[in-house]
C-alpha positions as CSV (number, residue, x, y, z in Angstrom):
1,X,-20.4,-19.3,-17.2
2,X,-17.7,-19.4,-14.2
3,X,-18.0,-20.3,-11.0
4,X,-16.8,-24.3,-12.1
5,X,-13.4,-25.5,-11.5
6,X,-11.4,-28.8,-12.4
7,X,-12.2,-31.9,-11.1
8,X,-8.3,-32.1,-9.5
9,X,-8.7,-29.1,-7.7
10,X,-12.8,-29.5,-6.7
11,X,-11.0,-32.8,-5.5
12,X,-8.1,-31.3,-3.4
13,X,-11.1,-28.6,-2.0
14,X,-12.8,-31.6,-1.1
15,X,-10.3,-33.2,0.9
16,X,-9.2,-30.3,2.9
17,X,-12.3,-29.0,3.5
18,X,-12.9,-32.2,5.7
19,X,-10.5,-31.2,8.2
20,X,-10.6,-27.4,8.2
21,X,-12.6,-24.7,8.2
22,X,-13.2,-23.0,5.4
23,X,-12.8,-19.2,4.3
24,X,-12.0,-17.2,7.5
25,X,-12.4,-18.6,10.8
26,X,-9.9,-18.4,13.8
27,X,-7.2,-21.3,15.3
28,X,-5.2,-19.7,18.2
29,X,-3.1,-23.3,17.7
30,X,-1.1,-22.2,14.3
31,X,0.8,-18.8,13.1
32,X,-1.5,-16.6,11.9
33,X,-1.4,-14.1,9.0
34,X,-4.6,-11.3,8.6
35,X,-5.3,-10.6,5.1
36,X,-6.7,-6.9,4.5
37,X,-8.7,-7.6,1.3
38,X,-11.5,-5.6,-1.1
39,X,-14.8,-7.3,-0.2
40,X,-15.5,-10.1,-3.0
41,X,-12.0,-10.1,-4.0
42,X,-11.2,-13.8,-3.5
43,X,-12.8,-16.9,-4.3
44,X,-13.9,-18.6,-1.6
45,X,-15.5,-21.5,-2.5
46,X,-19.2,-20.7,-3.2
47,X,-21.3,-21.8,-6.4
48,X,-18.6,-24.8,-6.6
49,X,-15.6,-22.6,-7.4
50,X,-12.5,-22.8,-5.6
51,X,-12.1,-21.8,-1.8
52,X,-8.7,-20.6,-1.9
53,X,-7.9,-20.0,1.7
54,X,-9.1,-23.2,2.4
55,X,-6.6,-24.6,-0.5
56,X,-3.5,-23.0,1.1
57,X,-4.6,-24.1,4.6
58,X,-4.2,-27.4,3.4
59,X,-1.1,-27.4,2.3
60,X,0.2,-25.5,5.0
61,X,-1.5,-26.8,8.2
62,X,0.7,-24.7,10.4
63,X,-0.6,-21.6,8.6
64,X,-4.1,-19.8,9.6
65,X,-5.1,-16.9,7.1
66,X,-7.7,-14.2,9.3
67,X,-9.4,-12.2,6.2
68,X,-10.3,-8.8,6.9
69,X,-12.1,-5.9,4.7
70,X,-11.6,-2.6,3.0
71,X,-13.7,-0.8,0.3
72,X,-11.5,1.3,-1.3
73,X,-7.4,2.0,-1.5
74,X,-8.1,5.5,0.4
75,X,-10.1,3.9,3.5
76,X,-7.1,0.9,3.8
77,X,-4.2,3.4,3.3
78,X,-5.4,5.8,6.0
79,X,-5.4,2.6,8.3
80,X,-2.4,2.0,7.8
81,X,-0.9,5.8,8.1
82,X,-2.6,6.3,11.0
83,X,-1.6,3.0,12.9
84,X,-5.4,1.6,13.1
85,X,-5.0,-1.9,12.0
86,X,-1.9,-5.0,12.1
87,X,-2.0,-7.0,9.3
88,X,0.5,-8.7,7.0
89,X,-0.9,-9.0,3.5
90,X,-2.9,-6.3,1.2
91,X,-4.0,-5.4,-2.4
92,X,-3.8,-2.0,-3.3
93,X,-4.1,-0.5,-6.8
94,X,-1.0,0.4,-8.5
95,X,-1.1,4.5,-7.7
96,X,-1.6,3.3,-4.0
97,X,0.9,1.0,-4.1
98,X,3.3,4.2,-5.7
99,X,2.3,6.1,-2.5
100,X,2.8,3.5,-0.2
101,X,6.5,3.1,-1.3
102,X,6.9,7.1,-1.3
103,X,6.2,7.0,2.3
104,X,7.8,3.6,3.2
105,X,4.9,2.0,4.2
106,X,6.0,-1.8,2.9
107,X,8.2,-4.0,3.2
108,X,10.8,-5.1,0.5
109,X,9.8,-9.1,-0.5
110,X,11.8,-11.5,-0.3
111,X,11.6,-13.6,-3.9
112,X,13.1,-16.9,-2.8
113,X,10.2,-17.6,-0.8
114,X,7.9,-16.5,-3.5
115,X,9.3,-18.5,-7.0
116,X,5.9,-18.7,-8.5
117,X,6.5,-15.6,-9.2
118,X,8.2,-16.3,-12.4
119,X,4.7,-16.9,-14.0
120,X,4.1,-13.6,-13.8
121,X,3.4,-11.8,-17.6
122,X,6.7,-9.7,-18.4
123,X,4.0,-7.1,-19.3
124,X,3.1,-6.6,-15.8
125,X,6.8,-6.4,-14.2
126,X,8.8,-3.2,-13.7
127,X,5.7,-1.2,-13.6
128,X,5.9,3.0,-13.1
129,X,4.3,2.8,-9.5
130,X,7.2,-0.4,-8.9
131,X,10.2,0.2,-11.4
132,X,12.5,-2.3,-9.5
133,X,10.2,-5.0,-8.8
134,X,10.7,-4.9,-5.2
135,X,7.3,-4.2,-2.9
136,X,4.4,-6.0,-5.2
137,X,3.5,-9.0,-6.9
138,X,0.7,-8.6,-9.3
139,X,-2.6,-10.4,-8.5
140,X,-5.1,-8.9,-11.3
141,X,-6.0,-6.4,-13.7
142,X,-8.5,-5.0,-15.2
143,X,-10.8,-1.8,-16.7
144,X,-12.8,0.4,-15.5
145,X,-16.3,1.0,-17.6
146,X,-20.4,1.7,-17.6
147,X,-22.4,-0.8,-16.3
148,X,-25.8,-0.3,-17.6
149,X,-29.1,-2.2,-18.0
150,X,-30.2,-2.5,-21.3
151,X,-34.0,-3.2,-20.3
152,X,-34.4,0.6,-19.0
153,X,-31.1,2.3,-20.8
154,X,-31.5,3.7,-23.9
155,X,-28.6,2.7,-26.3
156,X,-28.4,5.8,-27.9
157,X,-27.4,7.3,-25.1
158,X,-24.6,5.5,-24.2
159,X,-22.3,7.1,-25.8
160,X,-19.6,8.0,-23.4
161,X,-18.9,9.0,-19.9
162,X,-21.4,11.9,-20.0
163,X,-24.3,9.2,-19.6
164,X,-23.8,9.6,-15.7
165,X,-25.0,13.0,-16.2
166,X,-27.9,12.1,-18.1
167,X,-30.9,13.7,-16.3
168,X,-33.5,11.2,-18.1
169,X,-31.9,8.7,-15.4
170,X,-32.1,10.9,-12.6
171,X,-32.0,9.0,-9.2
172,X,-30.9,5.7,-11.3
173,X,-27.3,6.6,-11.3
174,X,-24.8,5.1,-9.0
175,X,-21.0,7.1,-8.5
176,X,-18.1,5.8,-7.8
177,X,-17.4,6.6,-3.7
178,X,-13.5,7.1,-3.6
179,X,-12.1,10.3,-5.2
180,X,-9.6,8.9,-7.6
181,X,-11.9,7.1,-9.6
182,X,-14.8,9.1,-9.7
183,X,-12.3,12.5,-10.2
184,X,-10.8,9.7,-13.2
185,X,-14.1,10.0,-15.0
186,X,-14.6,13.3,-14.7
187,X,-10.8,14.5,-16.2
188,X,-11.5,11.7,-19.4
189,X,-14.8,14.0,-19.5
190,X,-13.4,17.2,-19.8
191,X,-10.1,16.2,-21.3
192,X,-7.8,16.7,-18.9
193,X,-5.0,14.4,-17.8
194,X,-6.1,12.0,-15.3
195,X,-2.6,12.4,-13.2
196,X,-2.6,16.2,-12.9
197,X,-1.7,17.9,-10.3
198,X,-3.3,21.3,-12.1
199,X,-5.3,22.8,-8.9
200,X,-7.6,24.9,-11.2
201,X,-8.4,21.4,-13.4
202,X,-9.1,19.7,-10.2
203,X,-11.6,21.9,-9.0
204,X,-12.8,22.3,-12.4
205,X,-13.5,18.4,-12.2
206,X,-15.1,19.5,-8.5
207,X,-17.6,21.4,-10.2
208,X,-18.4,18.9,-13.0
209,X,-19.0,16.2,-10.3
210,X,-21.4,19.0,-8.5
211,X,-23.4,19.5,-11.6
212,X,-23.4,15.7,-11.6
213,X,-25.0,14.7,-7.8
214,X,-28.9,15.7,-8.9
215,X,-29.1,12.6,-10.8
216,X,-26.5,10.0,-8.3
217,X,-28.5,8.2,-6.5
218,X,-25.6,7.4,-3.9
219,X,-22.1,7.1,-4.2
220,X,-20.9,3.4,-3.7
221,X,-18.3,0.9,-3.5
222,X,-19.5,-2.9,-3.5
223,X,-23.0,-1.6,-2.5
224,X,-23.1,-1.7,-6.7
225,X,-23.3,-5.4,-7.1
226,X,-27.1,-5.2,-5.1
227,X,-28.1,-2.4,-6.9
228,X,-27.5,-3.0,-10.2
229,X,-28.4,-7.2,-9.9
230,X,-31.8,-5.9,-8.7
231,X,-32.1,-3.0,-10.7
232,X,-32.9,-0.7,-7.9
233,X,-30.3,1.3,-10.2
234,X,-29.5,1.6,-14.1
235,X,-25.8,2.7,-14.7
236,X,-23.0,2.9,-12.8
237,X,-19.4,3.2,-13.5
238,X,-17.0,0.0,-12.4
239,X,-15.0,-2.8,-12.6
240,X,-14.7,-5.1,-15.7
241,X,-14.4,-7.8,-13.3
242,X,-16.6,-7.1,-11.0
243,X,-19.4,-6.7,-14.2
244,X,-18.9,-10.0,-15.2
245,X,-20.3,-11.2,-11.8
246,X,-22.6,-9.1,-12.0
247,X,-23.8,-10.3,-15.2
248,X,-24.2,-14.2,-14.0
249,X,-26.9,-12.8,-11.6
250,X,-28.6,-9.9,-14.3
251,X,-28.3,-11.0,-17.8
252,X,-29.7,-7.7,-18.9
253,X,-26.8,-5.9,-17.6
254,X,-24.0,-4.7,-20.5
255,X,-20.8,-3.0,-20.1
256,X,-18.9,-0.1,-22.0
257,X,-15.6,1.1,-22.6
258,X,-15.5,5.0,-23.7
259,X,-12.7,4.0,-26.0
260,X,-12.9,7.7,-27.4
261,X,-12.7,9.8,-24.1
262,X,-10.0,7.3,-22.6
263,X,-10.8,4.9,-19.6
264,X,-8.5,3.5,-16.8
265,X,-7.0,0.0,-16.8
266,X,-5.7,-0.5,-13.9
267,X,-2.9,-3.1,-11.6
268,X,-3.9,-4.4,-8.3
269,X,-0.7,-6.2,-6.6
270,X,-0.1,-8.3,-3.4
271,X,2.1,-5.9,-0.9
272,X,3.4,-6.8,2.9
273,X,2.9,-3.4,5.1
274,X,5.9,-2.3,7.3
275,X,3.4,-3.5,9.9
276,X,3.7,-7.2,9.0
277,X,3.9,-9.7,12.0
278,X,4.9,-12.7,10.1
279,X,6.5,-12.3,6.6
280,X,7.7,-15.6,6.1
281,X,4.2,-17.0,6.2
282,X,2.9,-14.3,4.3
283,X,5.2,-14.6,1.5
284,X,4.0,-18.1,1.3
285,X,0.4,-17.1,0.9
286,X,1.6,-15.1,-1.8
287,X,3.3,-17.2,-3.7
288,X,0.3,-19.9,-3.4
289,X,-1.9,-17.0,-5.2
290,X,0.9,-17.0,-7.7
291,X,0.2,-20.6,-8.6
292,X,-1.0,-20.7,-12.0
293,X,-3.8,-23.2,-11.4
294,X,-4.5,-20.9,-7.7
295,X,-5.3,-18.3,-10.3
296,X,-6.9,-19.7,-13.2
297,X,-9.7,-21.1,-10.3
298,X,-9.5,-18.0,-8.4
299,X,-9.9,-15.7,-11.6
300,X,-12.5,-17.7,-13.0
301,X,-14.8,-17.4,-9.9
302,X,-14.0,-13.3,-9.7
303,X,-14.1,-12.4,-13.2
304,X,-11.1,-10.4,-13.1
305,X,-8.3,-10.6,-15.4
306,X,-5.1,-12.7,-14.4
307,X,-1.4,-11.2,-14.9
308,X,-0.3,-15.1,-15.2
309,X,-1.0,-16.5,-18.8
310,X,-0.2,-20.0,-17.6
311,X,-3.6,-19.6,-15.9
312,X,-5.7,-19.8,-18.4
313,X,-5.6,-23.0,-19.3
314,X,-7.0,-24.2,-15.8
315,X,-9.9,-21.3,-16.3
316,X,-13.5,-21.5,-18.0
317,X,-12.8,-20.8,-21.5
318,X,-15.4,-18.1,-21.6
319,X,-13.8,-16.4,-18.9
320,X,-10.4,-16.5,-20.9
321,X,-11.6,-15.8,-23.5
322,X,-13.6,-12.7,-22.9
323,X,-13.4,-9.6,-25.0
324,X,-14.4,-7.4,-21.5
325,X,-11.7,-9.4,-19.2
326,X,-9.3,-9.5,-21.7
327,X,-10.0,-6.8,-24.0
328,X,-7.5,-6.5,-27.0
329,X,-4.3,-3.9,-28.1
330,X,-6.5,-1.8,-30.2
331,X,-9.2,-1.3,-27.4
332,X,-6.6,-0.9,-24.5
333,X,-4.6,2.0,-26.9
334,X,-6.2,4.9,-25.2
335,X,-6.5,3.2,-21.7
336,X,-4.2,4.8,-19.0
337,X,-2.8,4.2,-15.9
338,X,-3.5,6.0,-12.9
339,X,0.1,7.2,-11.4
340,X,1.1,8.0,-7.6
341,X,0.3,11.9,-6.6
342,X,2.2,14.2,-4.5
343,X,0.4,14.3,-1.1
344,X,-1.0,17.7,-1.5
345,X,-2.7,16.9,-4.4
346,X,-4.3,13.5,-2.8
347,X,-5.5,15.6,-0.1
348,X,-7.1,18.6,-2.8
349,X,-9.0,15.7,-4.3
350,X,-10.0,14.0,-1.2
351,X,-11.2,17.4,-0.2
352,X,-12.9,18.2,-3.1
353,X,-14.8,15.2,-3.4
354,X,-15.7,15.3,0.6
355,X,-17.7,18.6,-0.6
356,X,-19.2,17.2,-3.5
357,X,-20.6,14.4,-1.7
358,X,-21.7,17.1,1.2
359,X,-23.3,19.5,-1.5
360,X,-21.3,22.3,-0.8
């Protein structure tokens, strides 16, 4: 389904790949940026898709991009806070990014070394977590769902989020392992709004997440894309994105939107941390991934949905075309956004969860 690109730019891969190494490697000779990254959140050339840090290497030889690795937007922001890690380019998820500018953690960009960005959908400019346009660039976005396989899942149980609480598929479950999401499931559950600061609705969603931990077999981040491809596990709850790869590799595997209960779509953006080294060089990476036909290849390979319409046309039409990617106005009406939390609350939830997972 994915994972093929144009002939111009398996051509321009080609080339460059001849004289430089590919993905991640180190070159002490040229300026050096260090991308903080999800896992599997770029395309890096495998299956014949498009290696894009090898793309931009090429066109800027002076430029050497160090990739480095996060699983979730909790474990990179308290990093950063706590003066662990230098880098110059990250992706957090539009509450984090909200947060981030709270506690002026990034740096203002500078827009006339990124003009690319003026393919970016108006839909996905002045944003609640970024009202002024001023600290982010959008690089995809997506929702979050059930993954479940259909050899071993009964379809008449899927009906909603409660399916992760199904004891039939005790010790098949996997859980979300950061606190915002899997506390996100549990508020949709119980009805509650999944920005409130409410103490006695978040321990409430505490307790629904303790009934919930007989069944979870373990609470994961990428660990999902093993687990489900080789059906050591039957359901867990993730990315749109991140369940079409999965898919490619376990045809069995289907995907479901609690359109009734209310699921979270989500923006994950391109950001520069306060402790950025070299922001000229960054900005240039990030207006490369702003390239429309940088982000129809890279898209197509990761499955996630692109915030630049122009890239489509340089993207499998399957993958553009996909109903789960790209799901339509009706579907997305009773999607919502997670916002930025006071501090106190972050820290309840974190807390909470902590116990959950810890069975107290």
């Amino acid at each position: 389904m994915k994972k093929i690109i144009s002939l111009v730019l398996a051509a321009c891969l080609l080339l460059g790949c001849l004289s430089l190494l590919s993905g991640c490697g180190g070159n002490s000779d040229k300026t050096t940026i260090y991308f903080y990254n999800w896992n599997q959140y770029i395309s890096e050339g495998e299956d014949g898709s498009l290696d894009v840090i090898a793309a931009f290497e090429k066109k800027y030889p002076d430029i050497h991009v160090e990739c480095l690795y996060y699983d979730d937007n909790e474990s990179m922001y308290t990093k950063l806070a706590n003066g662990g890690i230098t880098v110059d380019v990250i992706i957090p998820s539009d509450y984090m990014i909200g947060r981030m500018i709270q506690e002026n953690m990034l740096l203002e960009l500078n827009f006339d070394n990124i003009p690319n960005y003026q393919y970016i959908d108006e839909t996905f400019k002045n944003t609640a977590y970024d009202p002024e346009n001023k600290y982010s660039v959008p690089y995809t976005w997506g929702t979050v769902g059930i993954i479940y396989n259909t050899k071993y899942v009964d379809e008449a149980d899927v009906t909603g989020w409660e399916l992760l609480w199904n004891e039939k598929y005790a010790d098949k479950v996997l859980m979300f392992g950061n606190s915002r999401d899997a506390f996100g499931i549990a508020q949709y559950l119980l009805g509650y709004n999944v920005n409130t600061t409410d103490e006695a609705e978040l321990r409430a969603c505490a307790a629904k997440l303790s009934e919930q931990k007989p069944v979870v077999q373990q609470y994961v981040m990428d660990q999902v894309f093993d687990a489900m491809e080789n059906e050591e596990a039957w359901i867990a709850p993730y990315y749109a994105g991140d369940y079409l790869t999965m898919v490619d590799e376990n045809p069995d595997l289907a995907f479901y939107l609690p359109e009734k209960q209310g699921f979270n779509v989500f923006i994950d953006a391109i950001c520069i941390p306060k402790c950025c080294q070299e922001k000229e060089a960054a900005e240039k990476f990030i207006d490369f991934l702003c390239d429309p036909e940088i982000s129809g290849g890279n898209m197509d390979y990761l499955g996630y949905s692109t915030p630049i319409s122009e890239a489509k046309q340089y993207m499998d039409p399957e993958v553009a075309n996909s109903p789960i990617a790209y799901p339509s106005a009706e579907t997305l009406r009773n999607a919502t956004s997670f916002d930025f939390l006071p501090a106190e609350t972050s820290r309840l939830m974190e807390t909470l969860f902590m116990d959950v997972r810890n069975g107290k």
